[in-house]
C-alpha positions in Angstrom: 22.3 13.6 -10.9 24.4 14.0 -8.4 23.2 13.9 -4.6 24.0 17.3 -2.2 24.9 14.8 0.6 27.2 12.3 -1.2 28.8 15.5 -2.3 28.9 17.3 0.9 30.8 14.2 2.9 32.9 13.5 -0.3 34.0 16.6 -1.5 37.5 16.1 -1.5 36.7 12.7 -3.8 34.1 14.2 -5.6 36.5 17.4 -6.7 39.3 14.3 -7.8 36.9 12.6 -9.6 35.2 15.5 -11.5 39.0 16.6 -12.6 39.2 12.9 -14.2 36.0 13.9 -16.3 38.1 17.4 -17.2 35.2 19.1 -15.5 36.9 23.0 -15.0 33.7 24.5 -13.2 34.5 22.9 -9.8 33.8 26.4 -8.0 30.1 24.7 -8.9 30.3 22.3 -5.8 31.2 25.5 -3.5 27.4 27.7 -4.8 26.2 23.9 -4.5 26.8 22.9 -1.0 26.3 26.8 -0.2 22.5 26.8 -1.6 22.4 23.6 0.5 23.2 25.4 3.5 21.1 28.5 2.9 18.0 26.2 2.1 18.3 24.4 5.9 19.0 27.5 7.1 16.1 29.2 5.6 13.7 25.5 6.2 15.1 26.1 10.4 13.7 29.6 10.3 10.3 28.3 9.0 10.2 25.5 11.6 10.9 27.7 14.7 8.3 30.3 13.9 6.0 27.5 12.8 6.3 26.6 16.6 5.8 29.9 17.6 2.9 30.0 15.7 1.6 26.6 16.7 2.2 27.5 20.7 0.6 31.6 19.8 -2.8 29.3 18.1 -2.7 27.0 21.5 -2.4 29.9 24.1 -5.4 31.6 22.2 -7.5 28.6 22.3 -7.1 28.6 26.3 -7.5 32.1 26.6 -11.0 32.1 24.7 -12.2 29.0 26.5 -10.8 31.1 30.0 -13.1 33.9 29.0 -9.8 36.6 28.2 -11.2 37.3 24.7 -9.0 40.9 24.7 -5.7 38.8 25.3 -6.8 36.5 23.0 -6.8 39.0 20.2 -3.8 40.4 21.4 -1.8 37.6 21.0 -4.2 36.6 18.1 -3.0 39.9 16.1 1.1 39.0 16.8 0.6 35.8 14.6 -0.4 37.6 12.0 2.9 39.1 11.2 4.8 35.8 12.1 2.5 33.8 9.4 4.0 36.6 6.7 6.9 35.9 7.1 6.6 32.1 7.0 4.8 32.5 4.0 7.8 35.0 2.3 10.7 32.7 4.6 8.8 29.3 2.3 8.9 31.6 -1.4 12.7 32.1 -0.4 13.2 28.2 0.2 11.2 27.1 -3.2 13.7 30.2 -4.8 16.7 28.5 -3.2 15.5 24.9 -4.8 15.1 25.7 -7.8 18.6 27.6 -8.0 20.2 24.9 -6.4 18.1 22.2 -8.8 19.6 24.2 -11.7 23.2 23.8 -10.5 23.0 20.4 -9.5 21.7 19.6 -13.3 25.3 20.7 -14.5 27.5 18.3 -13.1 28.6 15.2 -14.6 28.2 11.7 -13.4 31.7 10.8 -11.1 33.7 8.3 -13.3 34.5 5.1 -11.7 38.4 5.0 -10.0 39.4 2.6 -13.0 38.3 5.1 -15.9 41.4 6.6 -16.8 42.6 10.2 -17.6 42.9 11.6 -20.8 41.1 14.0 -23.0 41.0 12.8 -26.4 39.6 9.2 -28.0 43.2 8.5 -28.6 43.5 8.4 -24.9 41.2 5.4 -24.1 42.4 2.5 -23.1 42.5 -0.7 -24.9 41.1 -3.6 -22.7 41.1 -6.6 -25.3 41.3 -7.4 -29.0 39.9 -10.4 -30.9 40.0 -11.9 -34.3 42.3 -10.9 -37.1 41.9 -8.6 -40.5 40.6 -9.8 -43.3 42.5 -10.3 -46.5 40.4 -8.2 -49.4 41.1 -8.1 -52.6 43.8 -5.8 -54.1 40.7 -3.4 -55.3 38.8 -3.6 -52.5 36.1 -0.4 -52.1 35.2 1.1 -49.5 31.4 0.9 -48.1 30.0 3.5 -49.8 31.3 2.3 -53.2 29.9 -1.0 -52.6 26.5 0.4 -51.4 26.5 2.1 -55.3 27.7 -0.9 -57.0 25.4 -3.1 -55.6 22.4 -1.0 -55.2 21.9 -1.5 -52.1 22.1 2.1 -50.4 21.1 5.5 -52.3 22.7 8.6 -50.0 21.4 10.6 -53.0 17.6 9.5 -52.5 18.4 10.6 -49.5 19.5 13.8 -49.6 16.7 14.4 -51.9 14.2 13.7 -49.7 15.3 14.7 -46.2 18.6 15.6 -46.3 22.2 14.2 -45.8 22.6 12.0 -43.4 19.1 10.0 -43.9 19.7 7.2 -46.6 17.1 5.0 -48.2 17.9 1.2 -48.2 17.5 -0.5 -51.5 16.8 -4.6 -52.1 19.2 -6.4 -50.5 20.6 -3.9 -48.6 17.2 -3.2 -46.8 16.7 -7.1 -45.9 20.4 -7.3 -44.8 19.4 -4.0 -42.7 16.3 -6.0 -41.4 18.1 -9.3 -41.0 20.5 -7.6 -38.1 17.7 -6.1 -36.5 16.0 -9.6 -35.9 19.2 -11.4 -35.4 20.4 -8.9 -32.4 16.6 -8.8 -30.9 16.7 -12.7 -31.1 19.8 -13.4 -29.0 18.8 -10.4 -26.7 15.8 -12.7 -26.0 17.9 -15.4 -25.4 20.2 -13.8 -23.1 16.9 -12.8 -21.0 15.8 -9.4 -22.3 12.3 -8.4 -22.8 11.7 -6.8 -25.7 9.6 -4.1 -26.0 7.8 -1.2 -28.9 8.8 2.0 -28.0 7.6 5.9 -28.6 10.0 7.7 -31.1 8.8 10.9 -29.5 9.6 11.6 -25.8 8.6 14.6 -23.6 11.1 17.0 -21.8 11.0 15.3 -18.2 12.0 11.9 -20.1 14.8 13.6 -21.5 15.9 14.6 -18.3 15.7 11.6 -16.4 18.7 10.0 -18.8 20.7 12.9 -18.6 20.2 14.4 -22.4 18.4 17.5 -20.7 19.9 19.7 -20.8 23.5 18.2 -21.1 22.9 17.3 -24.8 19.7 19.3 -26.0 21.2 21.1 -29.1 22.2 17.1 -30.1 18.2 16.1 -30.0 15.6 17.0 -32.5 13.2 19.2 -31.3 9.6 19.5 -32.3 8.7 22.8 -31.0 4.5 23.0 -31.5 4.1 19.7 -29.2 7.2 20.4 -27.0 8.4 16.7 -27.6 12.2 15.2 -28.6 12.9 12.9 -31.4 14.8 9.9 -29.2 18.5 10.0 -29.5 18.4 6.4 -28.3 16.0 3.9 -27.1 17.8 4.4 -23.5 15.6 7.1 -23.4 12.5 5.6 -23.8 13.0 2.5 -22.1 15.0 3.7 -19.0 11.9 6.3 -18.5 9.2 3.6 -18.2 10.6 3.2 -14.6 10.3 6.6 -13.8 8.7 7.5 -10.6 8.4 3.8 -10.0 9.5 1.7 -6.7 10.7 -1.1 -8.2 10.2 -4.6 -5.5 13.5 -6.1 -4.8 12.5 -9.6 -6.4 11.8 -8.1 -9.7 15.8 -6.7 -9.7 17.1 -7.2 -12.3 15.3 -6.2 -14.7 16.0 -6.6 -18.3 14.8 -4.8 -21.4 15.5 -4.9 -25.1 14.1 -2.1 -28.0 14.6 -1.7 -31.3 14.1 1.8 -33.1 15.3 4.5 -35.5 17.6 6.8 -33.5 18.0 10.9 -34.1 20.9 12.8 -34.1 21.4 16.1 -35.3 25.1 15.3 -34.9 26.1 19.0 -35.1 29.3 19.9 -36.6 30.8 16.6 -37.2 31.1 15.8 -40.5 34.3 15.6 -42.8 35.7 13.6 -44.8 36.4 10.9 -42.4 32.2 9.9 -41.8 31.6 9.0 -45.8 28.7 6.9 -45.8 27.1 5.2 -43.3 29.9 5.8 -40.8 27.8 9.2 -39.0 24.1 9.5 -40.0 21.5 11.5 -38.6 19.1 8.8 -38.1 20.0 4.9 -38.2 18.3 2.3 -36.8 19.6 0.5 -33.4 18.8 -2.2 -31.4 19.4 -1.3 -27.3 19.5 -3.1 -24.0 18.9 -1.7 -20.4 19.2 -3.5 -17.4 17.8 -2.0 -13.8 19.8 -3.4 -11.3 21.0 -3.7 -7.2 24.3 -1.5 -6.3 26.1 -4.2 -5.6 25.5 -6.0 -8.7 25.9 -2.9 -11.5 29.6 -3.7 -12.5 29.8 -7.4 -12.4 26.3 -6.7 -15.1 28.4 -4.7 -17.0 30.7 -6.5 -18.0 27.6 -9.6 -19.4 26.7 -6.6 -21.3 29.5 -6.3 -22.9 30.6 -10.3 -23.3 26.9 -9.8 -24.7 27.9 -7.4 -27.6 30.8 -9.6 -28.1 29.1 -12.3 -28.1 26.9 -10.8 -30.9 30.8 -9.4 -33.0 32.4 -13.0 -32.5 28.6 -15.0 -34.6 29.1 -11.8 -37.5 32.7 -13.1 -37.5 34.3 -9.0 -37.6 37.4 -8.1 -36.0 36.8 -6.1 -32.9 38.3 -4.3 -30.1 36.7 -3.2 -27.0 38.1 0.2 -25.3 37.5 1.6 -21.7 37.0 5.4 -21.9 39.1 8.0 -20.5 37.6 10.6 -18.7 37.2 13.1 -21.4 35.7 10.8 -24.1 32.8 9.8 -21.6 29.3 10.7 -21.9 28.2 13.1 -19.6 25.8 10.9 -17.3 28.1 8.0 -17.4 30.4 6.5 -14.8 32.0 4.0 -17.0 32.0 3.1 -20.2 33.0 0.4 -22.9 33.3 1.1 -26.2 33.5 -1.7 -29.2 34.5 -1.1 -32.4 35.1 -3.0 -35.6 37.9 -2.9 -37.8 36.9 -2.0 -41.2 39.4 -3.4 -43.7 39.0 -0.8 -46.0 38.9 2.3 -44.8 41.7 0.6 -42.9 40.3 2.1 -39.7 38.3 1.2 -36.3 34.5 2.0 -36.3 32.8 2.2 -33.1 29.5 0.0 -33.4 29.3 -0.2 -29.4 29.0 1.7 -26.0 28.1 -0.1 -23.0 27.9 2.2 -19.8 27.1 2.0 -16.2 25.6 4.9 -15.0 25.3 3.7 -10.9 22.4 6.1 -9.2 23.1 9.5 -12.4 20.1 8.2 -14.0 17.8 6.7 -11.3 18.5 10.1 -8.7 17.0 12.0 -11.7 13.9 9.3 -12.7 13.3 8.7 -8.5 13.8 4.9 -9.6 14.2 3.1 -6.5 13.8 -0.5 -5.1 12.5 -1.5 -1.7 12.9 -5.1 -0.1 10.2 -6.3 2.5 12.3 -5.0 5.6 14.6 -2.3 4.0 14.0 1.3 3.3 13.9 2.5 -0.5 17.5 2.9 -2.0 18.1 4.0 -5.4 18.8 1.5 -8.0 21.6 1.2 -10.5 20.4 1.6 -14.1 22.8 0.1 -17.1 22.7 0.2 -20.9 24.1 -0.9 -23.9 24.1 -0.9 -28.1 23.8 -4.5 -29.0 24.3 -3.3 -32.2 23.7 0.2 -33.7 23.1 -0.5 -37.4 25.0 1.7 -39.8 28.9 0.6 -39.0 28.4 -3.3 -38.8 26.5 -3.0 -42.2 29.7 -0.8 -43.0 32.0 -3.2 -41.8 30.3 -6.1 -43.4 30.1 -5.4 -47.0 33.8 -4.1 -46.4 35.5 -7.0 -44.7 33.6 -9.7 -46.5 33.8 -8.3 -50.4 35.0 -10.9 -52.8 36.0 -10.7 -56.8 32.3 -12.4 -56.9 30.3 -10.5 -54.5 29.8 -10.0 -50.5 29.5 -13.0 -48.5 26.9 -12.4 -45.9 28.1 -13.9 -42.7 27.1 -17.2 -41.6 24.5 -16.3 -38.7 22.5 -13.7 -40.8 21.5 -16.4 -43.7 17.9 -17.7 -41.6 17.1 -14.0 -41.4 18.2 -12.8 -44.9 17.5 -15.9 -47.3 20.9 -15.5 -49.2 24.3 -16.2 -48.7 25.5 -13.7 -51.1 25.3 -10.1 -52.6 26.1 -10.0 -56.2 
């Protein structure tokens, strides 16, 4: 969220930067900074007829203690009309907050100034490519075919049981599911992240404090009798521990690792082009989150994503990593990096990647601050990443690494699988 005096002595930026993001509703920051004004108007009323008030209570103290009890109750009875209207002047106020709270809420995070404009995915900008395409075999099958031939994922099962969108892992495609989980939490833990077991379930405030609520609420899966969301993301979750927290300047940064199932009612997106495992309602998705110091947010962001490269180069997949225009980004962040694979058979890129800084969106809305032993509190920066979600790099390694005999599991996954091959 957005703070009323950033935006009050940037206005001119703030307007610039909110066009980058193709925000239209920019008459917003006008009601904004005019609620503002109202509520210190309102808050000075309060203050000078609290004085009043205060100097009334002090003249009737001297006058009863002088023996002038009928002044006393003159004056006495004046106070009571002034305390009304302090109490209607304070309704008026909380009124203003909340409308002003409720406007505040709907405006995006400011991209960074190297974010560039566009609107569409085809817009983003390429930043780096590594490794080349694999040569497949002239009948080489896409994902889903393999997942059938192999018997490794039923989307029928699925369907039968849930719906579309939630498949069941079979044999070796379960343990090859299971073998990237450990393999990703494993070099998290190596790189310095704590890993922790998270709560599918979150409540409404945590759901705020990320920026979800209510940006993205008809995206999360509600369960309605205990008022709770099913995560979209272990951001969520793990971001929302600090909540409410003053964080000591020593214990910056602060690293955290989660796996978990992920939600998504991913409303109105499916076609032909997301066969398979290439958009699911849940899939399973290992997440890092870093709490950091201002001045430290973007040189982090970019470990985070040598990180998840890091994790693309050991699986041995073709990759690309993209900076997103404005009008692809997410709504809390201020800049983002998306990886994605290239899967050889569908002859098209997968995203398998975002990693975003969100500088003081997140933390504003959680009150997640630091505090050193001589400064006052400032807000931190908060930081996350997908080091990996699941369903494309399983996609994009049965498809790059098919053979006549089988799929070749790659190299790094063998201590966590047991085999070398699919067949």
């Amino acid at each position: 969220m957005l703070q009323v005096n950033y935006i009050k002595e940037n206005k001119s930026l703030v307007l610039e930067r909110l066009s980058v993001k193709n925000f239209n509703d920019l008459q917003l920051i006008d009601e904004i900074l005019g609620l503002d004004d109202a509520r210190k108007t309102l808050q000075l009323e309060v203050e000078t007829l609290q004085a009043d008030a205060n100097t009334a209570a002090k003249q009737v103290g001297e006058l009863m203690k002088a023996g002038k009890r009928d002044e006393a109750e003159i004056i006495k009875s004046t106070t009571v009309a002034v305390k009304e209207n302090i109490k209607n002047l304070l309704a008026q106020i909380s009124f203003t907050e909340q409308d002003l709270q409720q406007k505040l809420v709907l405006l995006p995070n400011l991209p960074h100034t190297s974010v560039p404009k566009g609107k569409t995915p085809e817009e983003n900008e390429v930043v780096l490519s590594f490794g080349d395409a694999p040569n497949l075999p002239e009948n080489a099958l896409p994902h889903w075919e393999l997942a059938a031939k192999y018997n490794l994922i039923d989307f029928e099962l699925g369907v039968k049981i849930t719906g579309a969108g939630f498949p069941v892992y079979k044999g070796k495609g379960a343990k090859l599911q299971r073998a990237l989980i450990n393999f990703f939490l494993a070099e998290a833990e190596k790189s310095g992240y704590d890993e922790l077991m998270l709560p599918l379930l979150v409540n409404e405030a945590s759901g705020f404090g990320t920026g979800q609520l209510p940006d993205k609420e008809g995206q999360m899966y509600f369960c309605g009798v205990d008022n709770l969301y099913l995560i979209p993301t272990a951001e969520v979750p793990i971001t929302n521990l600090y909540r409410d927290v003053i964080v000591k300047e020593e214990d910056l940064p602060i690293k955290n690792c989660g796996y978990t199932p992920c939600f998504r009612r991913e409303a109105g997106s499916y076609g032909a082009h997301v066969r398979g495992l290439n958009r699911l309602h849940q899939f399973d998705k290992v997440e890092i989150v870093q709490v950091v110091k201002p001045e430290k947010s973007y040189e982090i962001l970019e470990e985070m994503s040598i990180h998840v490269q890091n994790l693309l180069q050991k699986l041995d997949l073709q990759y690309r990593v993209l900076r997103l225009c404005g009008g692809d980004m997410s709504f809390a962040s201020a800049l983002t990096y998306d990886m994605e694979v290239w899967s050889a058979a569908q002859k098209r890129w997968l995203e398998v990647s975002s990693v975003s800084n969100f500088e003081t969106f997140q933390s504003n809305r959680l009150k997640l601050r630091y505090k050193g032993n001589e400064t006052k509190t400032q807000l931190a920066h908060t930081l996350n990443g997908s080091a990996l979600a699941l369903p494309r790099i399983v996609a994009a390694i049965l498809e790059n690494f098919q053979t006549e005999n089988g799929i070749i599991v790659p190299e790094c996954l063998v201590p966590y699988t047991g085999f070398r091959l699919i067949d």
